[in-house]
N, C-alpha and C positions, 0 to 999 in steps of 0.2 A: 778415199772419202766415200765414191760408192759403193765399197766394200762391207765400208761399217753400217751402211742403212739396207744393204742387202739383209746381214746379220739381223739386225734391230729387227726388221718386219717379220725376218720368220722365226723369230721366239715370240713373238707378240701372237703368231697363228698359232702355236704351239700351246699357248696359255689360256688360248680362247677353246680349244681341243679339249683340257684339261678339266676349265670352268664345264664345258657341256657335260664334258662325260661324269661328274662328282653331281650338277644339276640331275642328269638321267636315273644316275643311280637313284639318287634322294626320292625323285617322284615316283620311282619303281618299289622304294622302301612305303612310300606314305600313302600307294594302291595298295599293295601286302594287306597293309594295316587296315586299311578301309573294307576289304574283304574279310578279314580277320574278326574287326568289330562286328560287320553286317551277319555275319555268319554266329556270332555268338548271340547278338540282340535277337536273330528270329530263332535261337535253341532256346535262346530265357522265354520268348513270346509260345515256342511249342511245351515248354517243361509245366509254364502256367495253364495251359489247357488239358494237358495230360492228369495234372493235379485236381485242377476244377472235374473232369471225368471220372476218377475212384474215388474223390469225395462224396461226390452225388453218387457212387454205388454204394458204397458201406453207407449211405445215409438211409437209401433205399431200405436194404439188409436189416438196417434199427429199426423199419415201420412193421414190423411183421405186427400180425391184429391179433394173433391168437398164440398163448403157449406154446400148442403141439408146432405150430407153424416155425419155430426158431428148430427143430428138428430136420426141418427141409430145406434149411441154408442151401444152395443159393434160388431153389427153384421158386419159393415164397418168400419177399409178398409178391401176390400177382396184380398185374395194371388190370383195366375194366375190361380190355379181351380176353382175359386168361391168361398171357401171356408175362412171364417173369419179368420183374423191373431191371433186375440185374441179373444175367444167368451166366449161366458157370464160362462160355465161350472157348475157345476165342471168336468176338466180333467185333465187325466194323463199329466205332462209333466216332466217325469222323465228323465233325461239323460242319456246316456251310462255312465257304469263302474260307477254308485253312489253309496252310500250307501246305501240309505231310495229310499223311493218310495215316491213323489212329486203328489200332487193337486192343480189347478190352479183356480179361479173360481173369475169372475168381476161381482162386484154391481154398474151400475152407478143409480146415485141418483136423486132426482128430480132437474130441472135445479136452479140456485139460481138468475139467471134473464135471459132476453130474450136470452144473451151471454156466459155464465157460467153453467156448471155441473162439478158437480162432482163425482168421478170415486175412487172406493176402490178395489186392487187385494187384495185377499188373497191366500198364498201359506201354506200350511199346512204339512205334513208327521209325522211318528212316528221318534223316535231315536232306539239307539241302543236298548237300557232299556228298548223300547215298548212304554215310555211316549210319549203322542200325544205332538205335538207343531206346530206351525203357528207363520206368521208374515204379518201382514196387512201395506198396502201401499198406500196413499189416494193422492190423487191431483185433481187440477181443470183443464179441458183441454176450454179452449177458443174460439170460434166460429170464425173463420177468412176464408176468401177466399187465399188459398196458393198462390196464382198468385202474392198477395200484397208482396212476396218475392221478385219474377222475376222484379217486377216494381220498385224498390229499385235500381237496379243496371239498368237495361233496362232503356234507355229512351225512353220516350212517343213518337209516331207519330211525328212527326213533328220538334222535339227535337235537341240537339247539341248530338253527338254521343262520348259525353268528357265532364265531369263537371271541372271548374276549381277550382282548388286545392286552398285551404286557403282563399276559397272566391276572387281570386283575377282571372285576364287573364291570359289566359293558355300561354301567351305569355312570360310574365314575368317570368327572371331564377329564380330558387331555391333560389340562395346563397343571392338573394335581400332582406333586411328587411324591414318585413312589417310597417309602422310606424304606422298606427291604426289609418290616419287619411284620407284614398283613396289613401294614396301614396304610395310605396315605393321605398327602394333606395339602390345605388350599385355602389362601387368604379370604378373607370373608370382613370388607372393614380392616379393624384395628385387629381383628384376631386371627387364629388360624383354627378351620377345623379340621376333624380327621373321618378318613372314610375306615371303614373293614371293608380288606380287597377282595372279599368272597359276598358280602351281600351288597356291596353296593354304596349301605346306607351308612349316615356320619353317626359316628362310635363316642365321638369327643368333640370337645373346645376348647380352645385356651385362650387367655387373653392378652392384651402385651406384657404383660409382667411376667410369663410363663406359668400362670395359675390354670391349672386345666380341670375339668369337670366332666362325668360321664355324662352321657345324653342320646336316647335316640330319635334321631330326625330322618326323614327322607330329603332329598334336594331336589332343586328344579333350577334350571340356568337359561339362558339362550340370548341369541344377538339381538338386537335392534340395529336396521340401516333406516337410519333418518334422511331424508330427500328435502332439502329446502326447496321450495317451488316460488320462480321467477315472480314479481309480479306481473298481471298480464296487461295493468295500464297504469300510466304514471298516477293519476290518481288515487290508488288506491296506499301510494307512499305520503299523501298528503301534500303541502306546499312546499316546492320544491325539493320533494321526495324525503323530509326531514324525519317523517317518521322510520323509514324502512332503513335511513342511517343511521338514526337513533339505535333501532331494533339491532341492527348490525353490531356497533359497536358495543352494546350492554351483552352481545351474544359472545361477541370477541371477549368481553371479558370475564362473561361466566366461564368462559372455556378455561385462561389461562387460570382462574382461582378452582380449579376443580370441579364446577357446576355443569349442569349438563341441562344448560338453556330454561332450566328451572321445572325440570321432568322429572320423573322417578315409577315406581313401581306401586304399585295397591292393591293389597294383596286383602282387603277387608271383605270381598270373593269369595277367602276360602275358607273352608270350613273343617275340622276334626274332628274323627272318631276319636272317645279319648285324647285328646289334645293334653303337650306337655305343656312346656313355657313356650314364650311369645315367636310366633313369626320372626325371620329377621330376616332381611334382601339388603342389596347394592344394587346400586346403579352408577357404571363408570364406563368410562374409555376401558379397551380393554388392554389398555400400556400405563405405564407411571415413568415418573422419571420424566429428566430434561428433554428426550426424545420424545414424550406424549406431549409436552410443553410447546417445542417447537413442530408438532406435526400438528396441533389442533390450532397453532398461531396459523400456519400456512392454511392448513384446510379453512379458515372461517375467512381469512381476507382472500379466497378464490372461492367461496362460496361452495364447494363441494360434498358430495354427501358425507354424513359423518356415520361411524358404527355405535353402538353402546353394550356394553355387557353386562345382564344383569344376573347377580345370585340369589338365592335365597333357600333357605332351610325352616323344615316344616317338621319342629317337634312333637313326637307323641308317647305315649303310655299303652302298651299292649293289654288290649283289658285280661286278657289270659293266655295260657301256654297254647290253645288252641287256634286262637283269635288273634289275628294281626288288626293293628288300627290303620282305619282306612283316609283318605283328605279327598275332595273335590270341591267345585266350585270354578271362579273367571279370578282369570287375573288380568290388570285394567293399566295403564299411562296412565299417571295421574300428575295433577301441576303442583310444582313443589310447592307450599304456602307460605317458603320466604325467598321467592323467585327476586332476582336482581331486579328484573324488570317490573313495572306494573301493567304494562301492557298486555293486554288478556294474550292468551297461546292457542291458537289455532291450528287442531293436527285432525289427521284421519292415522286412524291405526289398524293395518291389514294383517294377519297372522297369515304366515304360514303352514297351508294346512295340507302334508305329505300324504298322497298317494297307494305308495307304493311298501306300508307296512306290515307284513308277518308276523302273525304269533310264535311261540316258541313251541316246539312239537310237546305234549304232554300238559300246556294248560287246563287247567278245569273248563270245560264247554263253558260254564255259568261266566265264565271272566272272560272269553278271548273277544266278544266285541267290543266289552269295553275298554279290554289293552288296545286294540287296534287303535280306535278313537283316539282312545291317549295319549297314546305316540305317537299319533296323527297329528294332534294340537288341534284337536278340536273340541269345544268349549261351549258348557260349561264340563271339568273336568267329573269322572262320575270312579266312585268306588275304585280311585288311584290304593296301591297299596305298594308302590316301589319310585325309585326316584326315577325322574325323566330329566333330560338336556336334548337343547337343539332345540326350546321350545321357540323359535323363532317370530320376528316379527318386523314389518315394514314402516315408516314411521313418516307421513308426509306432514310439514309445516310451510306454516306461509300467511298472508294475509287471508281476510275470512270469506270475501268473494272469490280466493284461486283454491279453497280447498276443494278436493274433489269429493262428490256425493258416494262413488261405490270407488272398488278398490281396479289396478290395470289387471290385462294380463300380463302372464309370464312365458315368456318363450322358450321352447327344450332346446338342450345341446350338453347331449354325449349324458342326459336322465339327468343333468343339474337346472335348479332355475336361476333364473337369470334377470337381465332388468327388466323393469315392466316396458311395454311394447304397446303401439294400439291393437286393436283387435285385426284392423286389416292385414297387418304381418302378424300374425301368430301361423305357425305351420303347422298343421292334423298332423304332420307325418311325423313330429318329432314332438309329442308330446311331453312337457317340462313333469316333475320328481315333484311337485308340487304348486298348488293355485293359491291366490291370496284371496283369503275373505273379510270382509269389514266384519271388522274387531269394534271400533269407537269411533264415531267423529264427533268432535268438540269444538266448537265456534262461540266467539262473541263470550268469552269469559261465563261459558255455563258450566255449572259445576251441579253435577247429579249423579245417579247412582254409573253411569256408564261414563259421566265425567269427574272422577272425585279428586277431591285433594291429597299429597300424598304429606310426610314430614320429610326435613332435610335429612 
């Protein structure tokens, strides 16, 4: 009997022997590994620094300033001592807090035509384990005069100081489609006219039935942002503010019937050299569709500012081959005369009036101050002889004691302007792309020449 438990105990020692020595190994295998990993993670952490070091040399090698200087590969370009950015080596360029210790060293090669060499960094260091390693980095660097960048975007001497966009005149809006045959075209109302994509000006009309007619007119477009202004005491809403719900809700509903709070354009301002047939302008949202529907439902019951777009085309008759017909004059807000509302409209109207506008190199002396003005939007318009857009403009309403007497300022950021601001935040150092100047103010239902009535 103590025989058997003598046995018993020393195989149970035996198996506890067994368990250790399979445990030992195992944690012998899974240190291995753990060196294994660590030793690869700081060669991925060396390889990426090696990498980041002949990138920034061939990047060097690409700044050369001068032609003859891609000849002196690697000695130019030189830093502000004289001293080469990347030179031929080998040298140190180990960084702070590395591991290993970095060599740098450039072979450019013979050229492979009168415009091409080519260029091999090699960056080399030991690892942790002492094994040497390198990684080599070949490219071809291209013989160019860097100016040929500047001249890309710079135009030439003599040049327009503006390329026009999509091939077409700089005059023509955005929203116009191109038709891909020198025309393009743009709703206008019920119809559609058409530009010629070399001058600018509309070529044609057609109507909804697709009946089209020659015609030439110059255009004029631009936005209005209407600013509803708070009132600043209940009063001035009447007993218990019924009037300025009133005004609300007739506004809410000019909106969803396509009215525009019973405003429009008035164009009886301008005037023709040779004048063809009648003026025509819009004034709309500059969206249609159920999406304008429900974005001017939200916009009016949160009171927010609203945008408007307006067109218009200004027909003429050249009185000869030499003579183009000229238009100037104001264009004015006017209050529609079948406004939903009868409650008179109280607005100030501020134009925006741009800064910062160039003639085109080669205009007549006799014309470039009046292009500049022009395109400036500034008013009244004088000896126009091409279409203008972007003639923009700010639009405050509200009750007739909260309209404001002059127009805000506008504050800069990155040459756009922006909302109006008081005067105490305006910043000198970041002068705005443009200032608003009172355009019109109209109060208390006056209707005269700076407040006229327009048609629906």
């Amino acid at each position: 009997m103590n025989g058997r438990l003598r046995r018993s105990a020393g195989f149970a020692l035996i198996e506890a022997l067994v368990a250790m020595a399979v445990v030992g190994l195992g944690t012998l295998g899974l240190g291995g590994m753990q060196m294994f990993l660590a030793r690869n993670a700081d060669l991925a952490a060396q390889r990426t620094e090696a990498a980041a070091m002949a990138e920034a040399c061939l990047e060097s090698l690409r700044s050369y300033a001068l032609p003859e200087d891609w000849a002196d590969l690697p000695a130019r370009p030189r830093a502000l001592d004289g001293s080469s950015l990347c030179p031929q080596g080998p040298v140190d360029v180990t960084p702070a807090r590395s591991s290993a210790v970095y060599q740098r060293q450039v072979v450019v090669g013979s050229p492979l035509s009168d415009n091409l060499k080519p260029v091999t960094v090699r960056v080399s260091w030991s690892d942790r384990s002492g094994e040497a390693q390198s990684m080599d980095f070949t490219t071809v660097i291209a013989k160019s005069d860097p100016a040929d960048a500047a001249r890309i975007v710079v135009p030439a001497t003599g040049a327009p100081l503006y390329r026009n966009p999509n091939d077409r005149n700089i005059a023509i809006p955005a929203l116009a489609t191109d038709r891909l045959d020198g025309t393009s075209s743009l709703a206008l109302g019920s119809s559609q006219i058409f530009f010629d994509n070399s001058s600018g000006l509309v070529s044609k009309v057609c109507n909804a039935s697709g009946s089209c007619s020659a015609l030439q007119a110059y255009y004029l477009d631009g936005y209005i942002k209407q600013i509803a202004i708070q009132p600043s005491a209940p009063g001035n809403c009447g007993l218990l503010g019924l009037n300025c719900l009133l005004s609300n809700l007739l506004g809410l509903l000019g909106n969803l019937l396509g009215s525009v709070q019973g405003l429009g354009m008035n164009y009886s301002g301008i005037t023709v050299k040779n004048p063809g047939t009648a003026i025509q302008c819009t004034f709309s949202r500059d969206s249609t569709g159920l999406v304008s529907v429900v974005t001017n439902l939200v916009t009016s019951l949160l009171g927010g500012d609203k945008y408007f777009y307006y067109k218009c085309i200004i027909p003429f008759v050249n009185p000869s081959a030499q003579e183009t017909a000229t238009w100037g004059g104001k264009m004015r807000v006017g209050v529609n005369v079948n406004a939903l509302s009868s409650t008179p409209v109280n607005y100030l109207v501020c134009r925006y009036q741009y800064t910062n506008v160039l003639a085109p190199a080669g205009l007549n002396a006799d014309y470039v101050n009046d292009y500049i003005d022009n395109k400036s939007n500034v008013q009244s318009y004088k000896n126009v002889r091409y279409s203008l857009t972007d003639q923009n403009y700010m639009l405050f309403t509200g009750q007739e004691n909260d309209i404001p007497d002059n127009c805000p300022k506008l504050k800069g950021s990155n040459g756009k302007p922006e909302y109006p601001i008081p005067e105490s935040e305006v910043n000198p150092d970041f002068p705005p792309a443009a200032t608003l100047v009172k355009h019109q103010r109209c109060t208390d239902g006056n209707v005269s020449t700076d407040c006229p009535k327009v048609s629906p």
